[in-house]
LUMTOR-989399 format. One record per residue: residue number from 1; y, z, x of N, C-alpha, C in turn. Coordinates in Angstrom, 2 decimals. Example, Ala and Ser with C-alpha at 12.3 -4.5 7.8 and 13.67 -1.06 7.14 Angstrom:
2
(tortor 1 (-5.69 7.80 13.19) (-4.50 7.80 12.30) (-3.30 7.80 13.20))
(tortor 2 (-2.25 7.08 12.85) (-1.06 7.14 13.67) (0.03 7.87 12.90))
This chain:
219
(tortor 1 (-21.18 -0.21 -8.82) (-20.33 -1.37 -9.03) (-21.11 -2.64 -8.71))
(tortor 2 (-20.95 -3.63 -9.67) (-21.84 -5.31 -9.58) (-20.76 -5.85 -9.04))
(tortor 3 (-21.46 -6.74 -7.68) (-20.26 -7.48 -7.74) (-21.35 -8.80 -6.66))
(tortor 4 (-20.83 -9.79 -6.88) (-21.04 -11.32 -5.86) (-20.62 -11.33 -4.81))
(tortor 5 (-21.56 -12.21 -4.27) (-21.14 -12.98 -2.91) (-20.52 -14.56 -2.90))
(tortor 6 (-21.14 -14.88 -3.69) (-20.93 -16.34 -3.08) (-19.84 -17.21 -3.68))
(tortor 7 (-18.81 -16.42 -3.97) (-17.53 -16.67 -4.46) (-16.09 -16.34 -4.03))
(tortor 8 (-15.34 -17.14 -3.46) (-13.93 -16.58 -2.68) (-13.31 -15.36 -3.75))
(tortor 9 (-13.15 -14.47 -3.40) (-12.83 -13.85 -4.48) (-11.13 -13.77 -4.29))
(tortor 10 (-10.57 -13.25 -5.25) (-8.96 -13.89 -5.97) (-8.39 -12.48 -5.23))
(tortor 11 (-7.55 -12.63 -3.68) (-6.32 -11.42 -3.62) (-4.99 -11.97 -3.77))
(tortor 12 (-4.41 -10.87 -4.77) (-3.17 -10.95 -4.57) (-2.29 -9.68 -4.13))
(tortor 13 (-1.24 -9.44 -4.00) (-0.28 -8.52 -3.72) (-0.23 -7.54 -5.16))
(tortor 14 (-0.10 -6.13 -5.02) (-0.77 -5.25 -5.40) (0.98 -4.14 -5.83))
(tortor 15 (0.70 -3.47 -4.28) (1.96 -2.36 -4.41) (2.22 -2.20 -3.03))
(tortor 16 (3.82 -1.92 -2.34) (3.90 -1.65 -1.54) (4.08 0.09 -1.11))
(tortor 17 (3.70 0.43 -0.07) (3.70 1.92 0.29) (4.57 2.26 0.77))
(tortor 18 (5.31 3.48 0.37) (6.54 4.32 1.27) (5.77 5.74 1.45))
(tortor 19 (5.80 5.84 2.57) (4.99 7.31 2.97) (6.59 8.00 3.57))
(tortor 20 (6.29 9.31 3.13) (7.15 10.23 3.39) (6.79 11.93 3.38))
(tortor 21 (7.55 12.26 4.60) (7.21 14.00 4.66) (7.19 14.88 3.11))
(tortor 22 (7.74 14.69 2.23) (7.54 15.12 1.08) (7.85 13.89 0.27))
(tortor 23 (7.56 14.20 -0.99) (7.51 13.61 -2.27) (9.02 13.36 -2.37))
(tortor 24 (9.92 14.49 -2.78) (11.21 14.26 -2.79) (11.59 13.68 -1.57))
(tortor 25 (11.54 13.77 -1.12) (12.29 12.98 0.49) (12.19 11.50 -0.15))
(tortor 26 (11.05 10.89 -0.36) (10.58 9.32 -0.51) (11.05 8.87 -1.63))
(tortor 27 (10.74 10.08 -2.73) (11.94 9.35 -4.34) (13.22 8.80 -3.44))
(tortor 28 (14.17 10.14 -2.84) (15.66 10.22 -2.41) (15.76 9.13 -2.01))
(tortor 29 (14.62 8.20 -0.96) (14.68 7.41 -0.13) (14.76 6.14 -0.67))
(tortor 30 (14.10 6.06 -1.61) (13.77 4.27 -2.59) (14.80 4.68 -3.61))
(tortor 31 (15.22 5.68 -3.99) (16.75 5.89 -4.80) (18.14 5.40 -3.98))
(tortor 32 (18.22 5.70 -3.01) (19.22 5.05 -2.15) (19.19 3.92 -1.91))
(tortor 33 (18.44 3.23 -1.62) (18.16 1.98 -1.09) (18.09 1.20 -2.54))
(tortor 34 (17.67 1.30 -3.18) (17.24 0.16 -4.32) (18.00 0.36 -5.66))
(tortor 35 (18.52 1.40 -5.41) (19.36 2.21 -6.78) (18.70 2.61 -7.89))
(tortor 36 (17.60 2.63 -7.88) (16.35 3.35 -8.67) (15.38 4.18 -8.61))
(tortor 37 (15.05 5.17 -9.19) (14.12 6.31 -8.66) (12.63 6.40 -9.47))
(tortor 38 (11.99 6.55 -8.22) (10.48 6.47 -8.99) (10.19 7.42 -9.50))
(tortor 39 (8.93 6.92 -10.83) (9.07 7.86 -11.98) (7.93 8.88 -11.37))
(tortor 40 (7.10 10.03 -11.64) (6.29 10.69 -11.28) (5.00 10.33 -11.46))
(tortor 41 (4.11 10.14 -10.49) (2.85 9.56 -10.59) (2.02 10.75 -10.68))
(tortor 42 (1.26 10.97 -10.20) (0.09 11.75 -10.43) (-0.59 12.51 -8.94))
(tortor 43 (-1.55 13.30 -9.11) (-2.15 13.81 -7.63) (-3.51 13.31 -7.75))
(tortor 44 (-3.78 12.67 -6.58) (-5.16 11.99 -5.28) (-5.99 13.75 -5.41))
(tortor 45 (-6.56 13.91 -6.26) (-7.25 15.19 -5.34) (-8.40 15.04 -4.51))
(tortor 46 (-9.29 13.88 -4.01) (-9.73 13.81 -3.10) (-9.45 13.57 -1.87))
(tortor 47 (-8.18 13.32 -1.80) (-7.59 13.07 -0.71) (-5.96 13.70 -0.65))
(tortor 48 (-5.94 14.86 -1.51) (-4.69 15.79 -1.19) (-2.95 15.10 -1.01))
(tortor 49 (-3.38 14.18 -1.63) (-1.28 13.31 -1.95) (-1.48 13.40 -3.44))
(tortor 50 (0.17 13.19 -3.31) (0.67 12.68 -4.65) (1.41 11.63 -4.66))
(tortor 51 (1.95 11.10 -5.81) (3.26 9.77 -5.17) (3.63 10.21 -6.67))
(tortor 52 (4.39 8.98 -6.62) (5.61 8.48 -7.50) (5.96 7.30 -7.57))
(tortor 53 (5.56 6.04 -8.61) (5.77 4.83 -8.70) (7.09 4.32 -9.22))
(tortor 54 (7.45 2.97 -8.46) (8.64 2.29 -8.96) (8.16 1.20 -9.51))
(tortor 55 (8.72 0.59 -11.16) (7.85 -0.88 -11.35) (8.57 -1.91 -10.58))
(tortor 56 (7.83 -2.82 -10.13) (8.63 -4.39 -9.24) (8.25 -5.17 -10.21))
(tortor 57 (7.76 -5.11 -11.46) (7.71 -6.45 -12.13) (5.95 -6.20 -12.81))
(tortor 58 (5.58 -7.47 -13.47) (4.55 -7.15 -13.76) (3.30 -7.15 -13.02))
(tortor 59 (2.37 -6.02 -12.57) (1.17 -5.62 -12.43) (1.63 -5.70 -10.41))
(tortor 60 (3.15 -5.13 -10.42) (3.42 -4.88 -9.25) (3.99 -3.30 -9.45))
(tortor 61 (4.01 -2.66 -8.42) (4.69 -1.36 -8.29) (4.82 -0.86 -6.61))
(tortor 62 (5.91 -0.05 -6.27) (6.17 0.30 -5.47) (5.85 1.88 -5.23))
(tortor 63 (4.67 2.28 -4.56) (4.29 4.02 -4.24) (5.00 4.82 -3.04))
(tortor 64 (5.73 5.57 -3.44) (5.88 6.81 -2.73) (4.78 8.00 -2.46))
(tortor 65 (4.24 7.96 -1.53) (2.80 8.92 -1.25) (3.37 9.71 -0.10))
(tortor 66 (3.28 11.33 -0.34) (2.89 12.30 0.32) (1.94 13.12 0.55))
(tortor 67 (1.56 14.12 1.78) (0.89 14.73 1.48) (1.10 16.25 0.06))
(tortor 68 (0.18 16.52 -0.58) (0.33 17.15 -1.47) (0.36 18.89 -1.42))
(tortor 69 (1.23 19.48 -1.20) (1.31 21.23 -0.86) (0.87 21.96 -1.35))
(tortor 70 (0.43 21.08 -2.47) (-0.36 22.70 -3.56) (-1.80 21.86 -3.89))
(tortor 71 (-1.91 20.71 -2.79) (-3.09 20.42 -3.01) (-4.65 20.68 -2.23))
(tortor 72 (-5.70 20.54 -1.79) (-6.60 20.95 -0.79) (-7.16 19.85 -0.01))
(tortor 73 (-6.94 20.38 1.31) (-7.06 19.31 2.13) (-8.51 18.67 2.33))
(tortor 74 (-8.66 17.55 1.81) (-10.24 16.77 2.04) (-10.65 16.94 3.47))
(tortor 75 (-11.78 17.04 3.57) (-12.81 17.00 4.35) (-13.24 15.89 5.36))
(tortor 76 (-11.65 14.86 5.55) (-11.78 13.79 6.43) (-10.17 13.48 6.03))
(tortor 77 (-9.88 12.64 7.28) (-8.85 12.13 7.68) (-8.33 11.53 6.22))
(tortor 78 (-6.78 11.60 5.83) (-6.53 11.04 4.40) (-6.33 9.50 4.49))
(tortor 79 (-6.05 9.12 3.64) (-5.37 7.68 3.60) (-4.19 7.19 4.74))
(tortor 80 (-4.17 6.26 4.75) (-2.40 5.57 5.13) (-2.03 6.65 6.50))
(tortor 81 (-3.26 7.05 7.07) (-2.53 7.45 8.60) (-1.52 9.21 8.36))
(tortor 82 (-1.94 9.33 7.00) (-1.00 10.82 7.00) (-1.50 11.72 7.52))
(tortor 83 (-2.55 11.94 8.22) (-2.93 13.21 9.18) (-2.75 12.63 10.73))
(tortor 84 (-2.34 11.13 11.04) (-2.32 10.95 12.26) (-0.97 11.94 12.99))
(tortor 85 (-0.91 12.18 14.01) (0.44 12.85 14.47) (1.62 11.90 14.61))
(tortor 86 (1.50 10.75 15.06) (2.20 9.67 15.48) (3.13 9.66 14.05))
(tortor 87 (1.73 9.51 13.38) (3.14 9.00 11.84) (3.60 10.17 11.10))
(tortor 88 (3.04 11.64 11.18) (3.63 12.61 11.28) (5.06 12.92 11.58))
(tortor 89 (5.06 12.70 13.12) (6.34 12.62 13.85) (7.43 11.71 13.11))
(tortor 90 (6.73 10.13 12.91) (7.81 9.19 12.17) (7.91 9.83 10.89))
(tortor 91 (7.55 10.52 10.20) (8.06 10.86 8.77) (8.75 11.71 8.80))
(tortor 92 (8.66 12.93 9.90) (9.30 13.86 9.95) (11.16 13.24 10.19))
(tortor 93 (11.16 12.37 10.61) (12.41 11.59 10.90) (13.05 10.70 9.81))
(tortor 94 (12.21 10.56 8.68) (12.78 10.20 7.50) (11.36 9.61 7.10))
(tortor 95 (11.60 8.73 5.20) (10.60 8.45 4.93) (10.55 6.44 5.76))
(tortor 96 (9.73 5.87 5.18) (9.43 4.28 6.06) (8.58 3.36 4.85))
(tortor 97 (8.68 2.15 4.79) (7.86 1.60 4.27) (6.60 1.57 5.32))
(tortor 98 (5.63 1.62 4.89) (3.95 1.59 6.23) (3.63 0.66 5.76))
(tortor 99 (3.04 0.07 4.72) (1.44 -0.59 3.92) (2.33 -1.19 3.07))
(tortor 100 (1.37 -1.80 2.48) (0.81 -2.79 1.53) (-0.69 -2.65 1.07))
(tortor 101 (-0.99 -2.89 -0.63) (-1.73 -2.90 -0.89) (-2.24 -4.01 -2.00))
(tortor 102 (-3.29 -4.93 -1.86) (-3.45 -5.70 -2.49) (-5.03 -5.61 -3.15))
(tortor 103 (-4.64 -6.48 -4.05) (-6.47 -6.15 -5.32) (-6.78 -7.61 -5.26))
(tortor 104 (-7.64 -7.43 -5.69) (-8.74 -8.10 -5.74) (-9.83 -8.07 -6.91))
(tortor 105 (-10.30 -8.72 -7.54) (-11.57 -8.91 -8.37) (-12.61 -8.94 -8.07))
(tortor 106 (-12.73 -9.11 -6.54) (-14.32 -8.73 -5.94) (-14.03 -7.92 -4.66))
(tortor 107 (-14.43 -6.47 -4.47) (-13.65 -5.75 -3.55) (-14.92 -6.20 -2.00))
(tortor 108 (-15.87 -6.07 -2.70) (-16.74 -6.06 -1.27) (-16.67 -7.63 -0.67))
(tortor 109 (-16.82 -8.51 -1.49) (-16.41 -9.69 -1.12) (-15.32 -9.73 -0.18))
(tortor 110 (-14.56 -9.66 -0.84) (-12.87 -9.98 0.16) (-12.89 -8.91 1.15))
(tortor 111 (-13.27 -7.94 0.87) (-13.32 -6.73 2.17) (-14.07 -7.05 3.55))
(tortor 112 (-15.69 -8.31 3.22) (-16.38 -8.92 4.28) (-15.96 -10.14 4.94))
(tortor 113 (-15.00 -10.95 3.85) (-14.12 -11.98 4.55) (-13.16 -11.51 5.67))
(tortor 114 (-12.27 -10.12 5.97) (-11.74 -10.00 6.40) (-12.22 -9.62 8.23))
(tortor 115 (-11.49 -10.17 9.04) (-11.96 -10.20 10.18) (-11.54 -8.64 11.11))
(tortor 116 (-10.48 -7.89 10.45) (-10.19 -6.65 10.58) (-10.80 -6.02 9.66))
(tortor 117 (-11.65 -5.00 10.24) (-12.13 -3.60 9.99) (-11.00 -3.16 8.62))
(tortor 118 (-11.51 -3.17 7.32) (-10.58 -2.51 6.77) (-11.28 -0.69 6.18))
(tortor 119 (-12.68 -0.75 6.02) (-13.33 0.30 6.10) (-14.60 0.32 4.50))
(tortor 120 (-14.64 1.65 4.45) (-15.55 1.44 3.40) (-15.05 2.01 2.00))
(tortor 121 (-15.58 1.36 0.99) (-14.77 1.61 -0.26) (-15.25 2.90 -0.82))
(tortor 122 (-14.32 2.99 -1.05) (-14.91 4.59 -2.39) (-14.14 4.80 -3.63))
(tortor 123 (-14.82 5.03 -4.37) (-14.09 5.04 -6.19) (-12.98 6.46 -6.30))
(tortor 124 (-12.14 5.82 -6.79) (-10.50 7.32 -7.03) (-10.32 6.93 -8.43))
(tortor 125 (-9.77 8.07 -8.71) (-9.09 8.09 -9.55) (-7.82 9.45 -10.04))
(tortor 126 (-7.16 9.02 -10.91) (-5.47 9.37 -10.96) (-5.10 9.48 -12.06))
(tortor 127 (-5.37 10.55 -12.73) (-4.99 10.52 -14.45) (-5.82 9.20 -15.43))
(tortor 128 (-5.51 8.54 -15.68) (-5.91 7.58 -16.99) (-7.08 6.69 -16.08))
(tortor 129 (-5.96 6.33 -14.71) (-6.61 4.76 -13.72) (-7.74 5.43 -12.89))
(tortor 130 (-8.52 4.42 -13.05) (-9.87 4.57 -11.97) (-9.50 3.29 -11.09))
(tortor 131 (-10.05 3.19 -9.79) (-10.49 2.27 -8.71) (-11.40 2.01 -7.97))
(tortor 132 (-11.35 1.37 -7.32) (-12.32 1.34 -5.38) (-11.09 0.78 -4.80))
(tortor 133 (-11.39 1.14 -3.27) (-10.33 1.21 -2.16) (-10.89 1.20 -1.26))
(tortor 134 (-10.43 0.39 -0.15) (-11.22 0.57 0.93) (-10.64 1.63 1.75))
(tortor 135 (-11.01 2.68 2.77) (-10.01 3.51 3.14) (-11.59 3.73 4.77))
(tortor 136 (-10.75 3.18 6.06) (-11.10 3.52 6.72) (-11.63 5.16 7.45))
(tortor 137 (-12.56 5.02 8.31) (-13.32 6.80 8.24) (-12.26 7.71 8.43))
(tortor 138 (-11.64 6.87 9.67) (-10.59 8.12 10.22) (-8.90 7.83 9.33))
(tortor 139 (-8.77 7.23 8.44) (-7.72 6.80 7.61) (-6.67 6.03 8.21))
(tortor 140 (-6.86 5.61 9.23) (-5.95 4.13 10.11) (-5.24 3.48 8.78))
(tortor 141 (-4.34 2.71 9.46) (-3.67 1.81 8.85) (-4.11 0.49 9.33))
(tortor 142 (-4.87 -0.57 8.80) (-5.45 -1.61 9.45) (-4.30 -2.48 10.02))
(tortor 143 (-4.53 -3.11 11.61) (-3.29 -3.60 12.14) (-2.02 -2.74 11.91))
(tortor 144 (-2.24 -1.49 11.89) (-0.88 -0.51 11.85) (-0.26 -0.97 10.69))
(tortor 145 (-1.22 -1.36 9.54) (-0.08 -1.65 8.24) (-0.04 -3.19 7.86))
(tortor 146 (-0.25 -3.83 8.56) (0.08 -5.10 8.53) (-1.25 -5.90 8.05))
(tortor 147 (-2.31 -5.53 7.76) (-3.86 -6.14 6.63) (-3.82 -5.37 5.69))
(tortor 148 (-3.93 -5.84 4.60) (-3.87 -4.46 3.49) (-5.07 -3.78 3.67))
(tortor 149 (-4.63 -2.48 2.87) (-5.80 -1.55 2.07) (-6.09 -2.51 0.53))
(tortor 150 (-7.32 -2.63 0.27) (-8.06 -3.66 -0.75) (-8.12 -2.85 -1.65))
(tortor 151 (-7.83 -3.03 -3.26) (-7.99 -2.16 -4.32) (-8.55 -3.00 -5.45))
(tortor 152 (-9.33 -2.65 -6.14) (-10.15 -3.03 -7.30) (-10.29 -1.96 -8.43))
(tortor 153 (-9.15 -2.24 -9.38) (-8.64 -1.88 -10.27) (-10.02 -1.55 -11.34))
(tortor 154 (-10.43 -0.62 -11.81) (-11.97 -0.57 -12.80) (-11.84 -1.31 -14.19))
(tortor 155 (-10.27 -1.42 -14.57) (-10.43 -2.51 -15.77) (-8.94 -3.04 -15.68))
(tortor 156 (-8.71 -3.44 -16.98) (-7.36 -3.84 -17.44) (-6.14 -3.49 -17.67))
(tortor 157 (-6.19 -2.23 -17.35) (-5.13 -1.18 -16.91) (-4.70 -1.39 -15.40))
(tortor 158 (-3.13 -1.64 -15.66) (-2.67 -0.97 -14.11) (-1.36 -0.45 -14.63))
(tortor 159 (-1.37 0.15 -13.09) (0.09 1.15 -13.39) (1.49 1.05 -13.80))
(tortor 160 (1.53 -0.61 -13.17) (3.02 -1.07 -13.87) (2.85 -0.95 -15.09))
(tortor 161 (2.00 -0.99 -15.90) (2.15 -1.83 -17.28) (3.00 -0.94 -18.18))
(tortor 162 (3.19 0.46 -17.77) (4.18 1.42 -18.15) (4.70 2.33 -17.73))
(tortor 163 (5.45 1.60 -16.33) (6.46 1.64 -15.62) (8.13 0.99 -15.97))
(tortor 164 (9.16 1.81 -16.36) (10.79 1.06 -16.59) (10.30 -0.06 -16.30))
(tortor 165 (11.11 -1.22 -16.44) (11.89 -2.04 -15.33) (12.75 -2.10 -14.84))
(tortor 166 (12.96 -1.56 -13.61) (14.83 -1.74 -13.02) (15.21 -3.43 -12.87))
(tortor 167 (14.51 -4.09 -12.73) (14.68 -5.65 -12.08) (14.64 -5.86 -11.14))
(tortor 168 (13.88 -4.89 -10.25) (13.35 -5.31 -8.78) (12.27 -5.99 -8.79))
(tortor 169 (12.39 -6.90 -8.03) (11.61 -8.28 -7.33) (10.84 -8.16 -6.03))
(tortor 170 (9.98 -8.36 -5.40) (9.72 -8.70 -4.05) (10.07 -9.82 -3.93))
(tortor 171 (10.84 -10.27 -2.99) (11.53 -10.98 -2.17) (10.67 -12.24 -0.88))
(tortor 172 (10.15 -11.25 -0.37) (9.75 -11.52 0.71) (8.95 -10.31 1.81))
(tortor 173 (8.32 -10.41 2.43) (6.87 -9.59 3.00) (6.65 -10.47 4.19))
(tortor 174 (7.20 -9.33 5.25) (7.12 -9.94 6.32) (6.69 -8.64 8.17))
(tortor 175 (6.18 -9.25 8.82) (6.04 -7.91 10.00) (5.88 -8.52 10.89))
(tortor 176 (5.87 -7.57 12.41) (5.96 -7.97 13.60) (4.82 -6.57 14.34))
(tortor 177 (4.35 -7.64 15.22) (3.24 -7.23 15.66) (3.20 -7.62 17.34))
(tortor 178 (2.28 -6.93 18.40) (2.36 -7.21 19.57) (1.50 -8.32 19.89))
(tortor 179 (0.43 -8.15 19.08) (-0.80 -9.48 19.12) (-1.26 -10.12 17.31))
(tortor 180 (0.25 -10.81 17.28) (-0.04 -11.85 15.84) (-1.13 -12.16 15.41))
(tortor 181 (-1.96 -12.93 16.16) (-2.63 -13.93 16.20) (-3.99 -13.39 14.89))
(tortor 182 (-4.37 -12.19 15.68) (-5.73 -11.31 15.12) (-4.95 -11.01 13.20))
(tortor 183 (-3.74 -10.79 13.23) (-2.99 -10.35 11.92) (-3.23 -11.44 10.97))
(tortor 184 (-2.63 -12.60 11.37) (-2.57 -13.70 10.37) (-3.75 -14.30 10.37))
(tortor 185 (-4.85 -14.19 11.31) (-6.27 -14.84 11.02) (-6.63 -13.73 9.75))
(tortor 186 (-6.58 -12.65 9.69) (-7.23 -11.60 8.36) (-6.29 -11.90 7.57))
(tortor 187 (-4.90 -12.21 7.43) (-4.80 -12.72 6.43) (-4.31 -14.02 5.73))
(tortor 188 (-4.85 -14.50 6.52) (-5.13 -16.05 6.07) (-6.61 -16.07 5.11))
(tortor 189 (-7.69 -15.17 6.25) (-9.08 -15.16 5.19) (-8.72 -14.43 3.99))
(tortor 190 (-8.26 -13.78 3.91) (-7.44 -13.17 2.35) (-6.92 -13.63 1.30))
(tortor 191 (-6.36 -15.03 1.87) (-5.44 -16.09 0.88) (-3.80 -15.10 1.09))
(tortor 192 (-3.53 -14.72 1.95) (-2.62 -14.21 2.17) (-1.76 -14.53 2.64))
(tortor 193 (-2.04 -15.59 3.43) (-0.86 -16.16 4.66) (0.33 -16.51 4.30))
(tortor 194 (0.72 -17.34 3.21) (1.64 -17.95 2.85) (2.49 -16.58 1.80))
(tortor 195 (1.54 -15.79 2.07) (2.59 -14.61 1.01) (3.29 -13.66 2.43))
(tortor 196 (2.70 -13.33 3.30) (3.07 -12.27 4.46) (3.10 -12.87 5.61))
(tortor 197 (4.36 -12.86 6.48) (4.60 -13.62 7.37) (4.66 -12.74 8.84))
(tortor 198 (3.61 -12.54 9.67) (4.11 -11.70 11.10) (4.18 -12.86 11.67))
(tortor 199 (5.35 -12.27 12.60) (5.92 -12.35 13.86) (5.50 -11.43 14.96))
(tortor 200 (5.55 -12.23 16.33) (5.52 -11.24 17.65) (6.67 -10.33 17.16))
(tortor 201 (6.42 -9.18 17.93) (6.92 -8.05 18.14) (6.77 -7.06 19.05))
(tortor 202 (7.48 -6.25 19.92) (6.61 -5.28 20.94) (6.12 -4.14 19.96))
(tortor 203 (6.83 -3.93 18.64) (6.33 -2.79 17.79) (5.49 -3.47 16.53))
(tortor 204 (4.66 -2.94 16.24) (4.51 -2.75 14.40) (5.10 -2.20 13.63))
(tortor 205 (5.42 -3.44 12.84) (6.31 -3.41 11.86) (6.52 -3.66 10.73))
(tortor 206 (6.46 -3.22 9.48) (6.56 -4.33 8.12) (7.99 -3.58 7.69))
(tortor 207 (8.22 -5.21 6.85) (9.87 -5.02 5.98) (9.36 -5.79 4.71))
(tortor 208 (10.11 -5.62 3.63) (10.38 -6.06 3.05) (11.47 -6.60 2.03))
(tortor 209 (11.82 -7.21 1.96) (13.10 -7.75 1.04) (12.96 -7.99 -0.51))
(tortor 210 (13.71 -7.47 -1.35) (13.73 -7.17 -2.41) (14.95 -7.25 -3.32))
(tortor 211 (14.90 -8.46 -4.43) (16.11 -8.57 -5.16) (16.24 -7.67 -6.14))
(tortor 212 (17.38 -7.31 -6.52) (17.86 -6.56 -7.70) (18.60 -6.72 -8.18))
(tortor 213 (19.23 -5.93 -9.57) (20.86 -5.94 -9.72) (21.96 -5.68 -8.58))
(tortor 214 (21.65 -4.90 -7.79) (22.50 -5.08 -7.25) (22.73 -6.09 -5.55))
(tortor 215 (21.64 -6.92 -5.61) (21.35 -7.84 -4.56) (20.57 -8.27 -3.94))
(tortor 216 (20.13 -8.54 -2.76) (18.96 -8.12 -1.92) (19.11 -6.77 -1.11))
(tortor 217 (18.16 -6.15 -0.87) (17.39 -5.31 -0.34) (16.62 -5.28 0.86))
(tortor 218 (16.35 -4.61 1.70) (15.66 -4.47 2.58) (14.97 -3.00 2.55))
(tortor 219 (13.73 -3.13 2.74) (12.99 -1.92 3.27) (12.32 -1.67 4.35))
């Protein structure tokens, strides 16, 4: 992959993540809540998930990611904290929004602006779509969720582009954290700030709010 330095490179907001103990659990879960069910995505086989996307609009989408049962488990910690026990335990208790994921046009660029560790990139791909991603060694969630995972899409394809539309919107993108300060400095260097708003918090936390037909939303 070619890519520059000496250029701010362009992030925006990407897709948000719902991790859940199974696949069905996380459809059931963004079906209840939003009144729409994500359509079937595809399987990660380097990293043993599958999901299921919802479209939010254009060159936005919402992922449901599990681990995958009939898939083989990689040879290092997966993505998004799904081999940690901690978030184990929380899924086992239902599914959660965790992450956020945002792209970018220059992945290594914006990945060295960031003042949190987001990790090192490696190329995936998922039926049709290829990428890079940054995905830390041990698969953390940077700031517990609250800095994105960085994605650099390989061309002009993304996944919304033939995804329904239900008429869901993002709203608003917001979290709470025990030590702010370190959160909104990474994403401020991101060009992020004014899109994702933390707050103190004794927990980590992200929500998000989301209009639809049938109102606002919360996740």
């Amino acid at each position: 992959m070619s890519v520059t330095f000496d250029a701010i490179p362009q992030v925006a907001l990407d897709h948000l993540v719902v991790a859940a103990a199974t696949l069905e659990d996380g459809c059931n879960f963004v079906a209840t809540r939003l009144g729409a069910r994500p359509q079937p995505g595809g399987r990660h086989l380097a990293m043993g998930t599958h999901n299921a996307l919802l479209g939010l609009g254009p060159r936005a989408f919402l992922e449901v990611i599990a681990i995958d049962p009939q898939g083989t488990a990689p040879k290092r910690p997966r993505w998004f904290d799904l081999d940690e026990p901690r978030m184990r335990a929380t899924l086992a208790e239902g599914p959660r929004l965790v992450h956020f994921v945002a792209r970018t046009d220059n992945i290594a660029a914006a990945r060295d602006r960031c003042p949190v560790e987001l990790g090192a990139i490696h190329p995936m791909a998922r039926g049709e779509f290829t990428w890079w991603i940054t995905i830390p060694d041990d698969g953390h969630l940077p700031a517990r969720g609250l800095v994105p995972t960085l994605i650099q899409w390989s061309d002009a394809r993304h996944p919304a582009d033939h995804l329904p539309d239900p008429g869901i919107r993002i709203e608003t993108l917001a979290g709470e954290h025990p030590d702010p300060a370190p959160v909104r400095a990474a994403l401020g260097r991101l060009g992020l700030g004014d899109q994702v708003k933390v707050t103190y918090g004794q927990s980590p936390r992200l929500a998000a709010m989301l209009r639809s037909p049938r109102g606002l939303m919360t996740l």
